[in-house]
C-alpha positions in Angstrom: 70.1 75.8 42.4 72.1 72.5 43.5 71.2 71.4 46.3 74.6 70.0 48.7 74.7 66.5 49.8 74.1 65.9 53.2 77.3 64.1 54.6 77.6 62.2 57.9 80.6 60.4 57.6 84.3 61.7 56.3 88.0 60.5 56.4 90.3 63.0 56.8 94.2 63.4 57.4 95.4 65.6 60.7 99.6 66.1 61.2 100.2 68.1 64.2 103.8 70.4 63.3 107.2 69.0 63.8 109.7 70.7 66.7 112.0 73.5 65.4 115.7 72.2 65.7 117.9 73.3 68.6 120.7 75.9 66.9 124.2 75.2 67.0 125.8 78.3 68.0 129.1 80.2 68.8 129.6 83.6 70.4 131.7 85.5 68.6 133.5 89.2 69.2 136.1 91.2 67.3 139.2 89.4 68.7 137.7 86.9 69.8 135.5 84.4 67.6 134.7 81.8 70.0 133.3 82.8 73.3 130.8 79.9 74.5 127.5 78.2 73.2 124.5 80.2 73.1 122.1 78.6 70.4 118.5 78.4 71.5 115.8 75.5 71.5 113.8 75.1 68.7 109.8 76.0 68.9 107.4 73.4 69.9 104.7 72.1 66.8 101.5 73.3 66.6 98.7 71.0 68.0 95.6 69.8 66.4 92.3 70.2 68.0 88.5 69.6 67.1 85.9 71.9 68.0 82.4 71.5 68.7 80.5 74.3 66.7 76.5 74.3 67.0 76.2 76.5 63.2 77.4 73.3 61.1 74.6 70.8 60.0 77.0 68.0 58.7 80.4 67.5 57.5 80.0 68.2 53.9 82.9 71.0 54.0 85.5 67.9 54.8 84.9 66.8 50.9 86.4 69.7 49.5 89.8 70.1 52.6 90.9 66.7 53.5 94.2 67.4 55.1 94.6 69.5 58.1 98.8 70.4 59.2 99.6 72.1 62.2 102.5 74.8 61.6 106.0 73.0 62.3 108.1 75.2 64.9 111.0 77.3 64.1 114.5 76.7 64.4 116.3 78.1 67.4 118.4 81.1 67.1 121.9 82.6 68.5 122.3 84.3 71.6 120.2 81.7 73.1 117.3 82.5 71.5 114.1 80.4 71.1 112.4 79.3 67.8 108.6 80.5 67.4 106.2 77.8 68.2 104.1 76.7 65.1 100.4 77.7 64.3 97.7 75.3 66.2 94.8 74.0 63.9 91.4 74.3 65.2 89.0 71.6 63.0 85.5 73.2 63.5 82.8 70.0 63.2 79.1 69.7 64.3 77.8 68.7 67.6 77.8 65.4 67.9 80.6 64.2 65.5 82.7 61.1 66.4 86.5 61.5 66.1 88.3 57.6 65.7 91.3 56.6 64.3 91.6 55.0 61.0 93.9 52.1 61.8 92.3 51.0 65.2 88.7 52.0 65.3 89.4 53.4 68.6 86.9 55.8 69.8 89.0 59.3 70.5 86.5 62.1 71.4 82.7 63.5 70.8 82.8 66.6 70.6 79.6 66.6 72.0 79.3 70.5 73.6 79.6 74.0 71.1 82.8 75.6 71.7 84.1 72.3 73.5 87.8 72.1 72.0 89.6 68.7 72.4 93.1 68.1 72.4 94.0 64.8 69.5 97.3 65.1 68.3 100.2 66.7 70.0 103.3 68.9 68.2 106.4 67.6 68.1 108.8 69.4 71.0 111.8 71.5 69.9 115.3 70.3 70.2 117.8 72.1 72.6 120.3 74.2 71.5 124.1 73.5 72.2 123.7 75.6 75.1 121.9 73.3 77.0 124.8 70.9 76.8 127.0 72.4 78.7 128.6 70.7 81.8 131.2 71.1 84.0 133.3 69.0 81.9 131.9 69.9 78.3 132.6 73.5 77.9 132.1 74.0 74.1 129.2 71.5 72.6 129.6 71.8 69.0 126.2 69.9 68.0 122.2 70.6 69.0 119.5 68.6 69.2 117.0 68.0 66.4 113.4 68.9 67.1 110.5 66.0 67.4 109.3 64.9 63.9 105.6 63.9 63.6 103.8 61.6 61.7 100.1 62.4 60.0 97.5 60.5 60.8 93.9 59.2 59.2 90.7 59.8 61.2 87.2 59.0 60.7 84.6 61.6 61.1 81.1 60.1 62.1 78.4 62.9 63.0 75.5 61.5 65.2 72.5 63.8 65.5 72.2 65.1 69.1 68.1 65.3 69.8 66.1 63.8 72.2 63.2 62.4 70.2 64.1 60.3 67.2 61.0 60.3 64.4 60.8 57.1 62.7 58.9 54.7 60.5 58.3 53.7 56.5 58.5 56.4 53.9 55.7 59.3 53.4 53.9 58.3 56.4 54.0 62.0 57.9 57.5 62.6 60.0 58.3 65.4 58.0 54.4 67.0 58.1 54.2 66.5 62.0 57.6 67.4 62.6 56.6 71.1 60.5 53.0 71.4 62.7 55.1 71.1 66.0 58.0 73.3 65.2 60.1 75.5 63.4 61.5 73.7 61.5 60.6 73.2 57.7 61.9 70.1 56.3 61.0 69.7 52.6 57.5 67.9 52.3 55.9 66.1 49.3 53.6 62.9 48.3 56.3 60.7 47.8 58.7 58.0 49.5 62.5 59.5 50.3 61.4 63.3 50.1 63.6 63.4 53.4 67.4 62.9 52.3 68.9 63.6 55.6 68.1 64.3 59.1 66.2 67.1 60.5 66.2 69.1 63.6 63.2 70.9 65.5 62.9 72.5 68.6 59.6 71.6 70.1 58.2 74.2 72.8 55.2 74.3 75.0 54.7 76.7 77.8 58.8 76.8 79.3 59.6 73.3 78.4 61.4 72.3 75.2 62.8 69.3 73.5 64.3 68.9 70.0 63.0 66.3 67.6 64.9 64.7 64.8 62.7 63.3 61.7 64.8 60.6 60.5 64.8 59.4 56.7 62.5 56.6 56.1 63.3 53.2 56.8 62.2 50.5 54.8 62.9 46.4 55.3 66.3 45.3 55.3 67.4 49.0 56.4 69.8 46.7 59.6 72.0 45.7 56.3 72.1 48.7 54.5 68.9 48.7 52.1 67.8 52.0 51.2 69.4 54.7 53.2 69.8 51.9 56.0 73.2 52.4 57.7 73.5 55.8 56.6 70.6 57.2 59.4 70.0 54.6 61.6 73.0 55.8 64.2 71.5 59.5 64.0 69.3 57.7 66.3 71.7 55.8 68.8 72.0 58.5 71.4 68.3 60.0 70.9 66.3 59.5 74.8 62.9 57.6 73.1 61.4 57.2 69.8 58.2 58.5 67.8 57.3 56.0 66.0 54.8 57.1 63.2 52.3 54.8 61.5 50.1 55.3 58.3 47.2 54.0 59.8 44.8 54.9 57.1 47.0 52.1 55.1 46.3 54.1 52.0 49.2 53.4 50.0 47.8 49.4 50.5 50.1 48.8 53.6 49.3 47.2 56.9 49.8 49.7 59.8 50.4 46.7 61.9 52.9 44.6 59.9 54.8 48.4 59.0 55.2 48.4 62.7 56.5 45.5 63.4 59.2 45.4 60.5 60.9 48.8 61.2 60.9 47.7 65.2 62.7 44.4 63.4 64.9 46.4 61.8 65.9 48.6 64.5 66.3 45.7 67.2 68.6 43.6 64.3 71.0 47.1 64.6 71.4 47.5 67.6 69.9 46.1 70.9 70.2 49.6 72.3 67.8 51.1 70.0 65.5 48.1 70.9 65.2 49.2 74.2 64.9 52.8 73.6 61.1 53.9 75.2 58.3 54.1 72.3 55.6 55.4 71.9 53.3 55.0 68.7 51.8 58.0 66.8 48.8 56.8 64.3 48.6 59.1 61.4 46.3 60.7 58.9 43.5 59.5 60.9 41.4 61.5 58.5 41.2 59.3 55.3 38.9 56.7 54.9 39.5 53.4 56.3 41.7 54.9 59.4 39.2 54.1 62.1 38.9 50.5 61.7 42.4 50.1 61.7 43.5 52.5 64.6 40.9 50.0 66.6 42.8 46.9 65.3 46.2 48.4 66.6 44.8 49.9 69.8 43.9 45.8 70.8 47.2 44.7 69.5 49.6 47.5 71.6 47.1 49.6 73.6 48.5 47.8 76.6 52.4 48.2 75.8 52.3 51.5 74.2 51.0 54.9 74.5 49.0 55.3 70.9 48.1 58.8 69.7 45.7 59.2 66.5 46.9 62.4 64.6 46.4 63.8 61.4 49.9 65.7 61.1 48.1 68.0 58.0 46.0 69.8 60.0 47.3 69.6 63.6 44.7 67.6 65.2 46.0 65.6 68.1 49.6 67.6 68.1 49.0 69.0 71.1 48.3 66.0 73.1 50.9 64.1 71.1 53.6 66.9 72.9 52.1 66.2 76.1 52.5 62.6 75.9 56.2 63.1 75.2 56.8 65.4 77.9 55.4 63.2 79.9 57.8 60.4 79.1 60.8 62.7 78.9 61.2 63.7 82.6 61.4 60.0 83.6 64.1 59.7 81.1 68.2 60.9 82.2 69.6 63.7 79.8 71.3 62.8 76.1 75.1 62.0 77.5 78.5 62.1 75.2 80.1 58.9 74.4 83.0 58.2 76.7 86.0 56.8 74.9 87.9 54.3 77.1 90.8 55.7 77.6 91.7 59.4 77.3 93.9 59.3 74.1 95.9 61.8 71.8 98.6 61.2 69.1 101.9 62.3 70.4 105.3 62.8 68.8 107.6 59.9 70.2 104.5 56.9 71.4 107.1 54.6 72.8 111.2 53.7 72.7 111.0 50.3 71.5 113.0 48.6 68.8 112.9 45.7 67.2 116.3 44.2 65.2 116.1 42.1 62.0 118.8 41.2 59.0 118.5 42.6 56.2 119.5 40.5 52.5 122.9 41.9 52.5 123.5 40.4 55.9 123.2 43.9 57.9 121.6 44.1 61.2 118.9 46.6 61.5 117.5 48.6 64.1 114.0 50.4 63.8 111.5 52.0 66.4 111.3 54.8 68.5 114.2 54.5 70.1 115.7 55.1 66.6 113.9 57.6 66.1 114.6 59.4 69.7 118.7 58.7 69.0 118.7 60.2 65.4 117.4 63.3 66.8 120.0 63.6 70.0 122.7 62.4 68.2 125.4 64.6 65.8 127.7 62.3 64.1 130.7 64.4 63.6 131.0 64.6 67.6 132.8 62.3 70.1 130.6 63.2 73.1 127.4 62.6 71.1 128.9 59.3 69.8 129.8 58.2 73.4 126.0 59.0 74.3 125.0 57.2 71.6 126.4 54.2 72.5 125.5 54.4 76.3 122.2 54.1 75.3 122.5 51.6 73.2 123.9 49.6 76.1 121.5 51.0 78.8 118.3 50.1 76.6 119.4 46.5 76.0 120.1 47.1 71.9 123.5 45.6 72.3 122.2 42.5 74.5 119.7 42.1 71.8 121.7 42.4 68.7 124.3 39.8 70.6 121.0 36.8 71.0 120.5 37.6 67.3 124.0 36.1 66.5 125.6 39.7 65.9 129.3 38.9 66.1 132.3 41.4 66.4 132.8 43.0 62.7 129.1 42.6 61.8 127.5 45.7 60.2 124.8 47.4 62.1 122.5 49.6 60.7 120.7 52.6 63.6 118.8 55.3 60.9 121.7 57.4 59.1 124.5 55.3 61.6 126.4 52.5 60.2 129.2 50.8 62.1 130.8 47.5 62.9 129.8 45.6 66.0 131.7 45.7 69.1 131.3 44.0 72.4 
């Protein structure tokens, strides 16, 4: 049977649902077929969220659905009735995932808690219905307003394993053995390097304490600039509280315990100065084979004084159990695993900004683009004097005239706003 590919890291497409439009609608009785506006708003877009959900191990199910569309709202009706909202989308991810956008790199969420649900893009609003543009003056609107179109999106998925103890060090030195001796968990285990393809979980418990461990793939030299599975694991270990760090001291596969050390705590300090700093202590393993004691003496000289060291042999359990103590120990003086804050609070919403910007086409016609296009094309019905007149209020009120007049517009000029073309007036 295949076994699926752990993924960590996806890009997929998220659309929150466009606004129903507003209806354009007449009363009408026998005898009488016009008797006053009453079409109804359109229904509001469905949002997009992402949900924290603790049963997924990875994003692997992202490869096979990439694009995730809200449900766009309806249209409104007559007799003032309102369009039915459109279907949210709930994205269900792992603890711990990342959500950024594509373009920016900006940090969204982390959906950090199961059953958290987080807000990221917005559904477009509905438009109004002729009804609502009814004044004292304007008895019988005869135009509606468009609902809010919205555009999709790109984000980056990036899971980061939530644990408090990160197991690391060189290939088939014993992370996944001691990791299987002081847990539940039952990682695949053989005599030979990269057994471990992907992170793996255990909940350690002694007495009514607990903490969960996460044996990381082996890390080799170069892993900072991708070599090996480099990259690929080393952030599962960003937000862990302290480090394991597990040596082959018996040197058996003709390896120096001491030089192993040093390299991977190389390679994790040329990654990031936050793992650098991360507590450490040092676990010596398979202190059973020949040749261990001499060397377990060497290191204890070298980093007795700056680390706690504890000889284990992982096959059999020996040492375990003061090995959990040790990391108990360090654990209460350490503050709780904490979500990544993004800087701002941000979501994607319909209509970001009413800006414009004017250039000149190479047929000479003046062009206006932005969302204050986009805003106009939605309020504005072309077969209707009073929407016209609005229309060009606002040009005037948000400076589109004034700008379009430093350009070198001159009376007669074509201008082009979306589907509106017409010939510049002061």
């Amino acid at each position: 049977m295949a076994i699926a590919e752990f993924t960590d890291k996806v890009r997929i497409t998220i659309k929150a649902g466009d606004g129903g439009d507003g209806m354009n609608s007449f009363k009408a009785f026998k005898g009488k077929p016009a008797c006053g506006p009453d079409g109804g708003d359109g229904g509001k877009g469905g949002d997009v969220y992402f949900v924290g959900d603790k049963n997924m191990t990875d994003l692997f199910s992202f490869r096979f659905t990439s694009k995730y569309y809200a449900g766009n709202g309806e249209m409104g009706g007559s007799n003032k009735c309102y369009g039915k909202g459109g279907d949210n989308v709930y994205i269900k991810v792992p603890l711990g995932t990342l959500v950024r956008d594509m373009e920016t790199g900006r940090l969204i969420c982390d959906v950090f808690f199961d059953g958290q649900e987080v807000l990221v893009a917005r559904g477009g609003n509905g438009g109004k219905g002729n009804v609502k543009f009814t004044t004292a003056r304007r008895h019988a609107p005869n135009f509606a307003q468009k609902g809010e179109k919205v555009k999709p999106h790109v984000v980056i998925l990036e899971m980061k394993v939530i644990a408090d103890v990160g197991f690391v060090g060189f290939p088939n030195v014993g992370k996944s053995t001691l990791l299987s001796k002081i847990s539940a968990a039952k990682p695949k285990i053989a005599n030979y390097h990269f057994t471990t393809l992907s992170p793996n979980l255990g909940v350690v418990r002694y007495y009514e304490k607990s903490f969960v461990a996460a044996d990381i793939p082996g890390l080799i030299e170069g892993a900072a600039q991708g070599a090996g599975l480099g990259h690929d694991f080393l952030r599962h270990i960003e937000r862990t509280r302290m480090l394991c760090h597990v040596v082959d001291i018996s040197g058996c596969e003709e390896r120096d315990p001491i030089e192993d050390f040093q390299k991977i705590n190389a390679e994790l300090k040329e990654y990031s100065e936050v793992l650098a700093k991360l507590p450490q202590i040092i676990v010596c393993n398979k202190c059973d084979i020949y040749g261990a004691e001499e060397n377990l003496k060497a290191f204890k000289k070298k980093y007795g004084r700056k680390y706690k060291i504890f000889p284990i042999t992982a096959l059999t359990g020996d040492g375990t159990r003061e090995l959990i103590e040790g990391i108990f120990s360090v654990l209460e003086t350490l503050p709780p695993v904490e979500p990544i804050e993004p800087d701002e609070v941000f979501e994607y919403a319909a209509n970001e900004n009413l800006n414009f910007e004017i250039y000149r086409d190479e047929d000479g016609v003046y062009v206006v683009e932005g969302g204050l296009v986009d805003m106009l094309c939605r309020n504005v019905a072309l077969n209707n004097p009073d929407s016209m007149q609005y229309f060009q209020k606002v040009l005037r009120l948000r400076g589109v005239i004034k700008a379009l007049s430093k350009m070198g517009c001159q009376e007669g000029d074509t201008v082009s706003i979306g589907d509106v073309e017409f010939d510049f007036v002061l």
